[in-house]
C-alpha positions as CSV (number, residue, x, y, z in Angstrom):
1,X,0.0,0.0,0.0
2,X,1.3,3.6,-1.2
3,X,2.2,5.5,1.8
4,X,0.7,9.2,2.2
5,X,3.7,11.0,3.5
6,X,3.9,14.7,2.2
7,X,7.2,16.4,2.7
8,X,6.5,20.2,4.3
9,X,9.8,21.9,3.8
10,X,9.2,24.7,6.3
11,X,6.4,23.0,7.9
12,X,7.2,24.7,11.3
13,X,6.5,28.4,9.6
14,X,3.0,30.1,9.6
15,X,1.7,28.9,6.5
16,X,3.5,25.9,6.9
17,X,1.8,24.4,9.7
18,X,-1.7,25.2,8.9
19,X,-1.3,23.3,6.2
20,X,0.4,20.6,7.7
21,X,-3.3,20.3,9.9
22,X,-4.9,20.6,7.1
23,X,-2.9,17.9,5.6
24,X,-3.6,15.6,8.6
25,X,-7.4,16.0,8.5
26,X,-7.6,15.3,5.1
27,X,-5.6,12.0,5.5
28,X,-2.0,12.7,4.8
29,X,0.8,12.2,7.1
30,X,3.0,15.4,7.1
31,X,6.6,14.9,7.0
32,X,8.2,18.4,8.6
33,X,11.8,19.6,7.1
34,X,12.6,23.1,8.6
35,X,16.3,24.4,9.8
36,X,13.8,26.8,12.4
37,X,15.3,29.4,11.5
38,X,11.9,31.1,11.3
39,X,9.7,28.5,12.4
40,X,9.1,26.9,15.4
41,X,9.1,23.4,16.7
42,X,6.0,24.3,19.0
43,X,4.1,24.0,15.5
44,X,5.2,20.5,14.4
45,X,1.9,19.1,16.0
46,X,0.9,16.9,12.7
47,X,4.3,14.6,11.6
48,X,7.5,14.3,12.8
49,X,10.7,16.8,12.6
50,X,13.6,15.9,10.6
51,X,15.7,19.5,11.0
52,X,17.4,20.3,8.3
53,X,18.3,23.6,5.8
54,X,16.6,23.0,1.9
55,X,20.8,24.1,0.9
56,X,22.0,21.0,2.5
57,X,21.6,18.6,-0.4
58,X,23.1,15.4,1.4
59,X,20.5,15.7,4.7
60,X,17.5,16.2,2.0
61,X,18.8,13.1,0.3
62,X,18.5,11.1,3.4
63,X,14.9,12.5,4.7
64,X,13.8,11.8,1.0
65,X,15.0,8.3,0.9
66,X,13.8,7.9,4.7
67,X,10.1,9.0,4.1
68,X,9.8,8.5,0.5
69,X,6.9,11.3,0.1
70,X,4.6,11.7,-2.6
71,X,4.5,15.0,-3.2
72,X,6.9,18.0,-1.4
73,X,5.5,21.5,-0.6
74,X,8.1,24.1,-0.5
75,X,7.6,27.0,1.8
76,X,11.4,27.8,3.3
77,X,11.8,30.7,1.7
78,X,12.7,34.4,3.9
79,X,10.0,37.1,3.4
80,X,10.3,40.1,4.6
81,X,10.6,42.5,1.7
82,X,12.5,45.4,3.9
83,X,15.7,42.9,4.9
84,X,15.8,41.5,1.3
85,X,16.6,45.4,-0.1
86,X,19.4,45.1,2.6
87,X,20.5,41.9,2.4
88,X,20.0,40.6,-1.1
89,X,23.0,38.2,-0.9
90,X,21.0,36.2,1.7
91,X,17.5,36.3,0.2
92,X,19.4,35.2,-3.0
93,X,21.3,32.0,-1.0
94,X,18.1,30.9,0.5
95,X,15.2,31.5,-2.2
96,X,17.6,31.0,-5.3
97,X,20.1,28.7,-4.0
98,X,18.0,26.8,-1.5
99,X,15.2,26.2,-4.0
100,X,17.3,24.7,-6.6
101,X,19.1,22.6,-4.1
102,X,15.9,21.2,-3.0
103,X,14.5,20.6,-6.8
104,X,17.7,18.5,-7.6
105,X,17.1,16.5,-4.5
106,X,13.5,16.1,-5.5
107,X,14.2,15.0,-9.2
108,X,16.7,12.7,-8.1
109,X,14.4,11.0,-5.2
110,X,11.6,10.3,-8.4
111,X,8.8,12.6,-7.0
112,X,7.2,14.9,-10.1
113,X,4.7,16.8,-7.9
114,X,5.6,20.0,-6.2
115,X,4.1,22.5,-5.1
116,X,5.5,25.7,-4.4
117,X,5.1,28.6,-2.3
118,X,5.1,31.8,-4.2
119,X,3.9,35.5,-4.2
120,X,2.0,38.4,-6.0
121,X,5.0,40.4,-5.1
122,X,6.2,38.9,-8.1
123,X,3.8,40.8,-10.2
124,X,5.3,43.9,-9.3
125,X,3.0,47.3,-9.3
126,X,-0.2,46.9,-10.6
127,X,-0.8,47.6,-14.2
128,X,-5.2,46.5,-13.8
129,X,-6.8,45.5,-10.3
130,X,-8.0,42.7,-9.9
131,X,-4.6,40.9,-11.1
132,X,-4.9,37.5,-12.8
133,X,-2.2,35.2,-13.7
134,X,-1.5,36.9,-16.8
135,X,-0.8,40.3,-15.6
136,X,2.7,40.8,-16.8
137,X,5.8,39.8,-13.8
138,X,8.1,42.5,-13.0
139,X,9.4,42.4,-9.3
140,X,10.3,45.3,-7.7
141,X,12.5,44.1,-4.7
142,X,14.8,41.4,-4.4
143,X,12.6,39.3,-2.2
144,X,9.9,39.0,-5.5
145,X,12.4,38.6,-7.9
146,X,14.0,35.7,-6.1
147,X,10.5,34.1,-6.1
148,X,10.1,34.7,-9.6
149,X,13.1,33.1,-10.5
150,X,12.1,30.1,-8.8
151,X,9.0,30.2,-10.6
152,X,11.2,30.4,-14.0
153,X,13.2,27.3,-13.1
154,X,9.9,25.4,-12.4
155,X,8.7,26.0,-15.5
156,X,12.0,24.4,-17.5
157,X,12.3,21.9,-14.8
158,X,8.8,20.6,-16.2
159,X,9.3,21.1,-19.8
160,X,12.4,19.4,-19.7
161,X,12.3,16.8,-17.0
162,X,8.9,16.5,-16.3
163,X,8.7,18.0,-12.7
164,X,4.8,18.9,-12.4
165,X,4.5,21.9,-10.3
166,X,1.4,23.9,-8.9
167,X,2.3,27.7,-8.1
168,X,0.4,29.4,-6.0
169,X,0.8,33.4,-5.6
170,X,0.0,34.6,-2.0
171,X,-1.6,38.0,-1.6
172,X,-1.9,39.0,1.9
173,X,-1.6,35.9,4.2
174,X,-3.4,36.6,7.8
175,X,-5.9,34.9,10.9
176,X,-4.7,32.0,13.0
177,X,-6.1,28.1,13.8
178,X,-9.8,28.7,15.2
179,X,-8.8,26.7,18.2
180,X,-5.6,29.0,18.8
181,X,-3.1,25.7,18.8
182,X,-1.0,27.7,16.0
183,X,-1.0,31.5,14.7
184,X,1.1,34.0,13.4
185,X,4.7,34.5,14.5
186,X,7.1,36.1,13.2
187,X,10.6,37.8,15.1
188,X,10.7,40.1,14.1
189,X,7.0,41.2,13.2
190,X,6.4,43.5,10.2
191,X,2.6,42.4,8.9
192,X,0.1,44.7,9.7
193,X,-2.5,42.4,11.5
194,X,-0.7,41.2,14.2
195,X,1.5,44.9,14.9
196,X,-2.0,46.5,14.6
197,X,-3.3,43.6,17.4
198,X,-0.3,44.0,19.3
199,X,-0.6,47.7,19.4
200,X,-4.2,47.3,21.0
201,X,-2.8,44.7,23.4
202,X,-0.3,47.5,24.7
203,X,2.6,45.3,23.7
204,X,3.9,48.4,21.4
205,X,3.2,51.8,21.6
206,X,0.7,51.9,18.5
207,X,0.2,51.4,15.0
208,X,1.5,53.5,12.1
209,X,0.2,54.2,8.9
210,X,2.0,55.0,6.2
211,X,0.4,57.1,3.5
212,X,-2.9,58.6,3.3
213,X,-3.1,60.1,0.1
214,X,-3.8,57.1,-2.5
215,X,-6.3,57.1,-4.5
216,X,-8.9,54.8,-2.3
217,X,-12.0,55.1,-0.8
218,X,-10.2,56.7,2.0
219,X,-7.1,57.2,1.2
220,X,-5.3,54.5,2.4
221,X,-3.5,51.5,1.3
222,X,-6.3,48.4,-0.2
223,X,-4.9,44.8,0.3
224,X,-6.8,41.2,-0.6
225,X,-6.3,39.6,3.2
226,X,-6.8,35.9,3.2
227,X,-6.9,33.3,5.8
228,X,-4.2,30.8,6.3
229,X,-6.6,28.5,6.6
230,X,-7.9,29.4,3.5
231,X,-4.1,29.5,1.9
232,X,-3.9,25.8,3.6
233,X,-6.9,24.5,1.4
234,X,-5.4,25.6,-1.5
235,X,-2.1,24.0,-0.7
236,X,-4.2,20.7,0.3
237,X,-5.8,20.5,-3.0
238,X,-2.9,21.4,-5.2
239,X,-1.5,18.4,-4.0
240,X,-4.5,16.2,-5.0
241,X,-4.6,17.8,-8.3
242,X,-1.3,16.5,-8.9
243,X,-1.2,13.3,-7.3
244,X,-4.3,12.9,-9.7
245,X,-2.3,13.8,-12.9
246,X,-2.5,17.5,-13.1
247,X,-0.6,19.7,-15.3
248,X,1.5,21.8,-13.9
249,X,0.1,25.4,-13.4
250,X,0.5,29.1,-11.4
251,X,-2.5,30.2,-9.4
252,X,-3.5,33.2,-7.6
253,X,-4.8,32.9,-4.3
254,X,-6.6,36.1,-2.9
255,X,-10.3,37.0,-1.8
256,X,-10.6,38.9,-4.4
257,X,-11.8,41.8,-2.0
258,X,-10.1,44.7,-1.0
259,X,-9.8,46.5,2.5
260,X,-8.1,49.5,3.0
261,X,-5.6,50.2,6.2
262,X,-8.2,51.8,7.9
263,X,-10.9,49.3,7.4
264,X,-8.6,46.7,8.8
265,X,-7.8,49.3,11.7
266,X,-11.6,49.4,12.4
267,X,-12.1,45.3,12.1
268,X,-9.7,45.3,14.8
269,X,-10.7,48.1,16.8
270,X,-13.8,46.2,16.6
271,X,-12.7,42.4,18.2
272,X,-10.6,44.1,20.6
273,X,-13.4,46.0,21.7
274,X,-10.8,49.3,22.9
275,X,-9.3,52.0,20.8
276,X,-5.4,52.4,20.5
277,X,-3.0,54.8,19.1
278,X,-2.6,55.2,15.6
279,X,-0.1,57.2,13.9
280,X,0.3,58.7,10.4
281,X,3.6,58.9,8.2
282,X,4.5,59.5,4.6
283,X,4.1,56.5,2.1
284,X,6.8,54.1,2.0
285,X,8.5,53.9,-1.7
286,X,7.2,51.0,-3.6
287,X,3.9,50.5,-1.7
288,X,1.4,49.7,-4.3
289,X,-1.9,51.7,-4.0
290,X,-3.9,48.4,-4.2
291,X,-3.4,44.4,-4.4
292,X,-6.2,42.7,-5.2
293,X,-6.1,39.3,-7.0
294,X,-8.8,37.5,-9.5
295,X,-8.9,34.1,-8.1
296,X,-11.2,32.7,-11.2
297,X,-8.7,30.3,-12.2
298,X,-8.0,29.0,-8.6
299,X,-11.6,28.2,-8.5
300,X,-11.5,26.5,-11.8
301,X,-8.3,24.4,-11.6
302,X,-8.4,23.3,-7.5
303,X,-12.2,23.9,-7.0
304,X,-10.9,25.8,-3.9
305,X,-13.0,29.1,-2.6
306,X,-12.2,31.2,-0.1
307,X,-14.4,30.1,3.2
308,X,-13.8,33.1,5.8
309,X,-13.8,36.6,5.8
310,X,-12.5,40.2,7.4
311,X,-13.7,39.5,10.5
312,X,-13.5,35.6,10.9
313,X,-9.5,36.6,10.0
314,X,-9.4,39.6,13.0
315,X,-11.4,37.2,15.5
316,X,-9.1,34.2,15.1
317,X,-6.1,36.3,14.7
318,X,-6.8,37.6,18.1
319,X,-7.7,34.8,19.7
320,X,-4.3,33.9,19.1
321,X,-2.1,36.7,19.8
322,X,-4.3,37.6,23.0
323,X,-3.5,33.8,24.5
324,X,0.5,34.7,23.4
325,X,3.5,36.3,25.0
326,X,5.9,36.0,22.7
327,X,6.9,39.3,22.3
């Protein structure tokens, strides 16, 4: 009998272990592979550990030949858009590099299904909002660029050795596990959900907004915020699709709603049920005036739909943060 072991490589990272639960409930048996460098080994609740760096091709080559998975999800990548304008070197080492290493490991261990972890920032500034998969890709920081790149390599590494792949572009990742047994957590914190929650916890002095001159509804900033358990799904049935034969394909995952800065501030203000100190500065260069994907094809290819909204995001987002002291 065909085992159902999933390799998570970051599995102990935000995204990464909601979709290891969601891998478990669905009848998969998550295999984690994470250096913890940014994830945590309080969140490998679904599989076992094996530590480990995606650049470190002869410990990939014995977790591979130890587990023999299926299928490998790759979300070890670094995010944070700010450090990857001052350190490209590294973003370059671990999205480049890392990603490469681990597709070589992959070809080599016979799996042909991978799914991989990628980013609207690789779209660049908006040329139309909504954004589909066919708006035009032209990074504008190191940290999209080394995604798109990645996303490049997939694309020959099918053509020419028949690695199927399933993309899936993140727009604004956010909300926690409904029972608060994982959540966001990052050191340090720079997304505006949980700095925003924090602020009305009184575990920072406030919140600060940068820019309130766009061209919105109210001036300020519109993003497409989407549950991580909603991202989880996605990642759940991109692995069925290929296990079933799939072609390989990029998709979009987004609500395909908008909210702007200070309708987020107000969702907040809202579950926390007290007011705290917001602050207004100039616009950061390179903030885009909105993000908003079209998740048509999504829908079409995976049959995936986005299950929870603004406030089921705040509610569980707090709910996890408020039970936390991390900081």
């Amino acid at each position: 009998m065909q085992n159902n072991n999933i390799l998570v490589v970051g599995g102990a990272g935000y995204i990464g272990s909601h979709t290891c639960l969601q891998l478990a409930a669905k009848g998969y048996q998550p295999i984690v592979y994470d250096n913890l460098s940014n994830g945590h080994e309080e969140f490998v609740k679904w599989g076992v550990l094996e530590k480990g760096d995606i650049r470190d091709r002869q410990r990939l080559d014995e977790v591979l030949a130890r587990h023999k998975p299926r299928a490998i999800l790759h979300f070890a990548a670094m995010i944070e858009v700010g450090e990857s304008v001052k350190d490209p070197a590294a973003f370059y080492d671990n999205n480049v590099i890392g990603t490469l290493t681990l597709l070589s490991a992959t070809l080599a261990a016979g799996i042909d299904a991978f799914v991989f972890s990628s980013t609207c920032a690789t779209y660049g500034l908006p040329d139309s909002v909504p954004m589909d998969e066919s708006h035009k890709q032209a990074p504008i920081n190191p940290y999209g660029r080394t995604k798109w790149i990645c996303e490049q390599a997939l694309k020959d590494y099918d053509l020419y050795k028949g690695l199927r792949s399933v993309i899936l572009r993140y727009f604004n990742a956010a909300g926690a596990d409904f029972e608060g047994r994982i959540g966001e957590w990052h050191e340090p914190e720079t997304h505006a959900i949980p700095l925003a929650i924090e602020a009305a916890l009184g575990r920072r002095e406030g919140f600060k907004v940068f820019g309130t001159d766009y061209d919105t509804r109210d001036g300020t900033c519109v993003r497409d915020y989407i549950h991580v358990l909603d991202l989880a799904d996605a990642h759940v049935r991109a692995v069925d699709y290929l296990l079933q034969g799939g072609e390989s394909v990029a998709l979009n995952l987004g609500t395909g709603t908008g909210t702007t800065v200070k309708e987020l501030l107000s969702a907040i203000e809202k579950v926390a049920r007290r007011p705290f100190n917001v602050g207004y500065a100039e616009r950061r260069a390179g903030d885009s005036t909105t993000l908003v994907a079209n998740n048509d094809k999504a829908r079409q290819v995976l049959g995936w739909e986005p299950q929870y909204d603004l406030a089921a995001i705040t509610e569980s987002a707090w709910n996890w943060h408020s039970r936390q002291n991390h900081g």
